[in-house]
N, C-alpha and C positions, 0 to 999 in steps of 0.2 A: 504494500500500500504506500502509495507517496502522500506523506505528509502535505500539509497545506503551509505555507510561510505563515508563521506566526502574527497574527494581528491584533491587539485589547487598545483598551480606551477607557478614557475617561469620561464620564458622561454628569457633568453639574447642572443643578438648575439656579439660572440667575436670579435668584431672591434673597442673596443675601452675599457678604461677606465669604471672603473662602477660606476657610480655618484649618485648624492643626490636623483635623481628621480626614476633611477632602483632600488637602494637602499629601497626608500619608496617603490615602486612595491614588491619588493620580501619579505618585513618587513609584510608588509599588508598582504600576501598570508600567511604569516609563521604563523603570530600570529591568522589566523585566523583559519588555518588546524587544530592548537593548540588549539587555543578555542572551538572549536568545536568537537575534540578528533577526528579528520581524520588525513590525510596524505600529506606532502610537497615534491612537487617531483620537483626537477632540469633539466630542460631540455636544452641544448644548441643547438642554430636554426644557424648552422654555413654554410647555405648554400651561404652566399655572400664569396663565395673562395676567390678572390680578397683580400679581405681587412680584413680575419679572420686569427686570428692569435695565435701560441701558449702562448705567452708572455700576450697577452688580456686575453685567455678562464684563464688561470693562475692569472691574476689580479682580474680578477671576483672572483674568489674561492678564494684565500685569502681575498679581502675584504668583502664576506658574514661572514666569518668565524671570521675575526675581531668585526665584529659587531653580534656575537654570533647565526648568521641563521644557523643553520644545519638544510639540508635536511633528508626526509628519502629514498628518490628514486634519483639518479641521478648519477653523475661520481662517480665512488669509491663505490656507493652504491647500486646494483641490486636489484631490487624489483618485478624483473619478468613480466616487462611491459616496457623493452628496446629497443632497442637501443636506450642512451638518449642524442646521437646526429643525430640533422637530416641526416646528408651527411650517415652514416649508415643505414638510413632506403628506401633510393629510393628503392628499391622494391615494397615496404607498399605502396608509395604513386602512383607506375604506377599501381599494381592491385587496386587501388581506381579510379583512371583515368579513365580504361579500364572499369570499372562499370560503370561510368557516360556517358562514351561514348555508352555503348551500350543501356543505357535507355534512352535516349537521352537528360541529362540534359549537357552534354555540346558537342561542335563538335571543329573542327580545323579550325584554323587560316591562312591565308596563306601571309597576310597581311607584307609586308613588313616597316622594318622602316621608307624607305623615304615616303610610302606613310602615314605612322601613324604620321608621324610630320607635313606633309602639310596636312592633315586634319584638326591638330589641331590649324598650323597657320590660317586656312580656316577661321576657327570656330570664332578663335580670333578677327581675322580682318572684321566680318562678326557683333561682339559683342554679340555673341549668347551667349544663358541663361545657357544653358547646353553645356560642354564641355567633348568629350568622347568618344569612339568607336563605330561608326556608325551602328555595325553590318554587316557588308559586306560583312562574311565569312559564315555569320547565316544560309542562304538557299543557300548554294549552293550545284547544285545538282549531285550527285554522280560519273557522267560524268567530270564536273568540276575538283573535288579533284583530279582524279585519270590523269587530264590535268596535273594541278599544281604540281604532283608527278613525273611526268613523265619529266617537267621540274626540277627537282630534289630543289623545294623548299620545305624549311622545317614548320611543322608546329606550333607552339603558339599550346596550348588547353586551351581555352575558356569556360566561367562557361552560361550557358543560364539563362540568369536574366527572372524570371517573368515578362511578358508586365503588367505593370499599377497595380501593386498588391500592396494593403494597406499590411505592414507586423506590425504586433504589439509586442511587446517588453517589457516585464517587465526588469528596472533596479533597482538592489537595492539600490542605491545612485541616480537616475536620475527618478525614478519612472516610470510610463506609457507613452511611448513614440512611434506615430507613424512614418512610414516613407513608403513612395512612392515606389516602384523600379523605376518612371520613373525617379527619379533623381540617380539613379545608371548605370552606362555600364555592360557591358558583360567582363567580366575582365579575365585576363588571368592567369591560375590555372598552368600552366607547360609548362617551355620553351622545346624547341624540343631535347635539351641534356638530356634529363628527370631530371631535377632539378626544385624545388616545390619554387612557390612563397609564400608567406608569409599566404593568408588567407588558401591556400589551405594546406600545411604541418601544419596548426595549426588544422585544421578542424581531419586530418586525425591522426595527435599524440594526440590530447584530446579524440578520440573516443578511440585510442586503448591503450592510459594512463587511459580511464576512468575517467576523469576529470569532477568532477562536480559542480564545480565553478572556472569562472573567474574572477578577478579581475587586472585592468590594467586601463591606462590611458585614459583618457577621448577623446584623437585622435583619438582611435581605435572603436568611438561609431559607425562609418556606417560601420567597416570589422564588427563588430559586427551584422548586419542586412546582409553583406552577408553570414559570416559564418550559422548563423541561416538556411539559405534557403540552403545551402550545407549540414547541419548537418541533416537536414529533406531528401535531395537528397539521400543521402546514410543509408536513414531507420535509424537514430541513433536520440536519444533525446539529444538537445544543453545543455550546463550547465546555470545555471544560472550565471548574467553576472553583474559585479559591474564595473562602468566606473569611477574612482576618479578621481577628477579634476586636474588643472595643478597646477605648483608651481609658484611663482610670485617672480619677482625682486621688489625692493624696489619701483618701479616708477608703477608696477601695471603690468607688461609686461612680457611673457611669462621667465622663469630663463635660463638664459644662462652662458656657461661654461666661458664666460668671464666678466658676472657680479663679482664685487666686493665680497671676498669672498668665490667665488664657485671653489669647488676643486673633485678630482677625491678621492672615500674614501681611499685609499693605498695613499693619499696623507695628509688627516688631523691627520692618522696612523704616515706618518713619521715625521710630524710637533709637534708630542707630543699631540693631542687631546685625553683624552681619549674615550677610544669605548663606554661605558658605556655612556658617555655624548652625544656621535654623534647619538648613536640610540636613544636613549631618544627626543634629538630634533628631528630628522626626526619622530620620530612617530606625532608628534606633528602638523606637516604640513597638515592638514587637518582634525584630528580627536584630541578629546581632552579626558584626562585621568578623569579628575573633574573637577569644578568651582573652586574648591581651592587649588591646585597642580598641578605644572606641573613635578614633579621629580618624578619619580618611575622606578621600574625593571622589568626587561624583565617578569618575574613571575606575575607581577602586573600587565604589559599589559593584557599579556594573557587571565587574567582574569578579564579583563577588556572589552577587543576587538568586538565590533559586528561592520561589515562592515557597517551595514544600519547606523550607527553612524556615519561616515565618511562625511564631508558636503558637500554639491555642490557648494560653492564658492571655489576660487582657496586662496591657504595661501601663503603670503609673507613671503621666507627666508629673515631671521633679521640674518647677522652674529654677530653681538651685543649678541643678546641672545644668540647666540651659543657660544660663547666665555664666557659668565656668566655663562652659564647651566656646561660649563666644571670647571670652577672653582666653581662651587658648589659641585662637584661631588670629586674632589683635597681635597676641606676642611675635606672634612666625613674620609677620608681614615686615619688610624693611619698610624704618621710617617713611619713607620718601612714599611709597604703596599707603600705610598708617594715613600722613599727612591727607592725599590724593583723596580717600576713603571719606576721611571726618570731616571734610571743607563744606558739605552741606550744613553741619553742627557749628561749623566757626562765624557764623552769620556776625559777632561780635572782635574778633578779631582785624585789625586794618589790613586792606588791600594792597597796601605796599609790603607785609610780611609777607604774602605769596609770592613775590616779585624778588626786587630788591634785595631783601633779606629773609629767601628760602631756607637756604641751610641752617641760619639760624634759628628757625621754626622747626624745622624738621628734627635738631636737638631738640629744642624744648618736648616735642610730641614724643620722642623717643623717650623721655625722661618719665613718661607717664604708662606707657609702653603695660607696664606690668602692673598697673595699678586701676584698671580700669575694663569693664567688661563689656560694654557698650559704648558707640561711636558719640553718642548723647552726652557721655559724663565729661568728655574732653573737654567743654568750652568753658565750664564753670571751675575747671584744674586750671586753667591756664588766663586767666584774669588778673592774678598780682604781676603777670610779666608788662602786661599793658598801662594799667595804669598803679597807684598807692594805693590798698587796698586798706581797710579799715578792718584791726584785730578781731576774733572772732571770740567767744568766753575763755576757750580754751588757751589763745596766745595772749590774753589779758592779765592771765593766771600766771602764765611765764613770764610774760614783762613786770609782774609784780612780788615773783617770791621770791626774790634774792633785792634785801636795797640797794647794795651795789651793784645790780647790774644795770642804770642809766648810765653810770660811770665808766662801767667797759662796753655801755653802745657807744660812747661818744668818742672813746680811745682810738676804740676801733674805727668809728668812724674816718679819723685824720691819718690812721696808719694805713687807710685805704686809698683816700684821696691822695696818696704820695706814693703808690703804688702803680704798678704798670697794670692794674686791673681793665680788660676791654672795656670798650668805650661801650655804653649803652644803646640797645634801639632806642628809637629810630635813627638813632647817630652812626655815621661811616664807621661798618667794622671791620675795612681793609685790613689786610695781614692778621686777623687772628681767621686761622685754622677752624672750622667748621668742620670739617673731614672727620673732628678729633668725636667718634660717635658718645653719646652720651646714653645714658650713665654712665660714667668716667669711674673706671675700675681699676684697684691700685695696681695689679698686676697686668695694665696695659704699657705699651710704650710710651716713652715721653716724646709727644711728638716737636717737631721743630715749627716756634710759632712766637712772632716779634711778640705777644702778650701774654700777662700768666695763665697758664692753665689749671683746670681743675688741682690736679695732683700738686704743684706753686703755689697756689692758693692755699691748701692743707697746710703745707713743710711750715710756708709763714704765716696760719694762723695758729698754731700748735706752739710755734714757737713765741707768737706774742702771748699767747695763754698763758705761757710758761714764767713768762718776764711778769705777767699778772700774781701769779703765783695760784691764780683759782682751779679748782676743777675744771678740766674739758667740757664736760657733759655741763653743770652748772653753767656754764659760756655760752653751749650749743643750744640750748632751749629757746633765750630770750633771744636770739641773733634770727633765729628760724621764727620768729613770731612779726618780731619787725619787717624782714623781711616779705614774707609770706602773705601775714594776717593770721596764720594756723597754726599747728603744732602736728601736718603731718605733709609730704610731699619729696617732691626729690631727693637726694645727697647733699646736702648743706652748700658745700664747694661748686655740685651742678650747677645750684641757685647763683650761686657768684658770680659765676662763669656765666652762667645765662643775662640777670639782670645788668651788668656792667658796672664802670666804675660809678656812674652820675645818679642811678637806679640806689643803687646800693648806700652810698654818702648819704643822699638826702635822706631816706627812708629810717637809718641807724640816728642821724643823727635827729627826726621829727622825733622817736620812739625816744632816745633818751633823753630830751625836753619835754617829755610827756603829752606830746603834741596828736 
């Protein structure tokens, strides 16, 4: 037998936001079209008109696209197996209708609302085991219809469920798994506007997408047993069917958009997550890359990827780890990549430091490098280098528990101004060395640079400390408060090195005037 080339999809509806779980659905499809050297096709099910929207179908697509899913069949992209929005194909789906109808796998409905609700209060109130469509419409006979027509009601068309039929099921994340029809109804395939319910417009775009694997969330495991008996109804072979589990809140309980955390992906986009980090963890949510790694690339899933690997418990989003996983991914980047990345967040930062004086930028952001998890937290790090910033409680505390130390801000001060310390932004910082990457670490070279550097900066404040006669550490606290505004951030020396001579005078000497 020859196989058929591999083809899944992703299939959203645009009503909403696309989140952590469609996200893993279409992740899952992509990488595995990929792994498998088939084909990823987009399909949009926009038949709930009410509530679909252009601004949604638009959010979707942007956020696959942030998170690196390209299709190869869907909007924008014609694969000759279109239209790949439902509301364009009702034609497709009333001559699929009109076939069932006339083999008789399914008939018309006449049933109206109030009576399908008091049925089901019937049911309720009754505590019956099964609740569901009576069948009522099932044999009625010809005479009947053409009564009900005549009263000008409209008809439901209805899918005829096998009575009492074992249906068996291979899944490849759920295994061998049987199910009854008696615990199914007679479900309704096309309301009388000719517009396609859900199992039914899937049944009929996989057969003429040729789709031969699904994969989709683990709710969908009984449409899954109907679709099966539809896809047999209309002479066509089902695909094979991967149900993955659900995703869990921290408490074990189905994840919801208002658990802690949980965000729409064009939302951890504009929060600064990088995309690199968010797929990464979403892949993670059910399927694991090694024993010994969880960081890799989209290129290494791929090659990684087999559905049957995916497990049957459900995985708890941690945004803990999502927030690590992003700042693992921040650290790898060379500054200069870092810089490129956060400049949508630098909104506050002057237009002449991307310019002019990049590399000196590119130090600063590297000085933050490991202290931040999100592309967001950059701009309000990097604020005392622009302008004097005003102490915060904590460096208020330190410019106040030693009384002498206004007296070694102000020492310090004048031992600076006489020092070959850089010149400050926005002032020309020709001849000093940028190259010199920061964090400046003592077991790096001393590089060659007309002004001090980091490591210079140290040798001679250690040694005026010395000449003080006071503790290091006593020295270091109030020096980092003036400076700063805080009591936490770079390497003391980076800061030197960074703010410049002019930066740094003024600043030591406002804080030991008490200014």
């Amino acid at each position: 037998m020859i196989h058929p080339t591999p083809r899944l999809r992703f299939a959203p509806s645009p009503t909403g936001s696309l989140h952590i779980g469609g996200a893993r659905t279409a992740m899952y499809n992509w990488a595995a079209a990929r792994a498998l050297g088939g084909a990823f096709l987009l399909r949009i099910e926009d038949t709930d008109q009410a509530r679909s929207t252009e601004a949604s179908l638009q959010g979707i697509l942007d956020g696959l696209r942030w998170l690196g899913i390209d299709w190869d069949e869907g909007p924008g992209r014609d694969g000759g197996h279109g239209p790949y929005f439902q509301m364009q194909r009702l034609d497709l789906y009333r001559a699929a209708a009109e076939r069932l109808l006339a083999s008789g796998h399914a008939y018309p409905c006449y049933c109206t609302t109030d009576r399908l609700e008091a049925l089901r209060e019937q049911q309720k109130a009754a505590k019956s085991s099964w609740i569901g469509y009576d069948g009522h419409c099932r044999t009625l006979a010809a005479e009947q219809r053409a009564e009900h027509e005549r009263r000008g009601l409209r008809a439901n068309l209805r899918f005829r469920m096998p009575e009492a039929q074992v249906v068996r099921v291979h899944d490849l994340i759920r295994g061998e798994v049987e199910v009854n029809t008696r615990e199914l109804d007679d479900w309704v395939m096309l309301r009388p506007d000719g517009v396609p319910l859900y199992n039914f417009a899937c049944v009929v775009d996989d057969i003429g997408m040729r789709i031969t694997h699904v994969v989709r969330g683990e709710e969908h495991f009984l449409n899954g047993i109907k679709q099966r008996l539809l896809f047999e109804a209309l002479g066509a072979e089902c695909p094979v069917y991967a149900h993955i589990p659900l995703i869990l809140n921290q408490q074990g309980a189905k994840l919801s958009k208002r658990d802690p955390g949980v965000m729409g992906v064009l939302e951890y986009r504009d929060q600064g997550y990088p995309p690199e980090a968010v797929f990464n963890y979403i892949a993670l949510l059910g399927w694991g890359f090694s024993g010994d790694r969880d960081v890799f690339t989209r290129e290494e899933m791929v090659a990684a990827f087999r559905i049957e690997a995916v497990g049957k418990a459900g995985a708890k989003f941690d945004p803990a780890k999502l927030h690590w996983m992003c700042g693992e991914y921040i650290r790898r980047w060379p500054p200069a990549e870092c810089l490129d990345r956060a400049r949508p967040w630098l909104g506050t930062v002057p237009a002449a430091a991307f310019t002019t004086h990049r590399a000196w930028l590119e130090n600063s952001v590297a000085c933050f490098q490991e202290r931040i998890q999100l592309l967001a937290e950059l701009a309000p790090k990097l604020g005392w280098l622009f302008a004097d910033p005003a102490p915060d409680e904590a460096a208020r505390r330190n410019l106040a528990k030693d009384p002498a130390s206004r007296q070694w801000l102000a020492a310090w001060a004048e031992a600076l101004a006489a020092s070959d310390l850089p010149p400050s932004w926005p002032q020309d910082r020709a001849g000093v060395d940028e190259r010199v990457r920061l964090p400046w670490r003592k077991d790096a070279p001393e590089p060659a640079c007309a002004f001090a550097t980091p490591a210079r900066i140290e040798a001679d404040c250690r040694a005026f400390v010395e000449r003080l006669g006071v503790k290091f550490g006593s020295f270091v606290h109030p020096v980092r408060a003036a400076l700063t505004g805080t009591d936490k951030g770079p390497g003391l020396f980076d800061v030197v090195f960074l703010l410049g001579k002019d930066a740094c005078v003024r600043r030591l000497r406002a804080a030991a005037a008490g200014v």
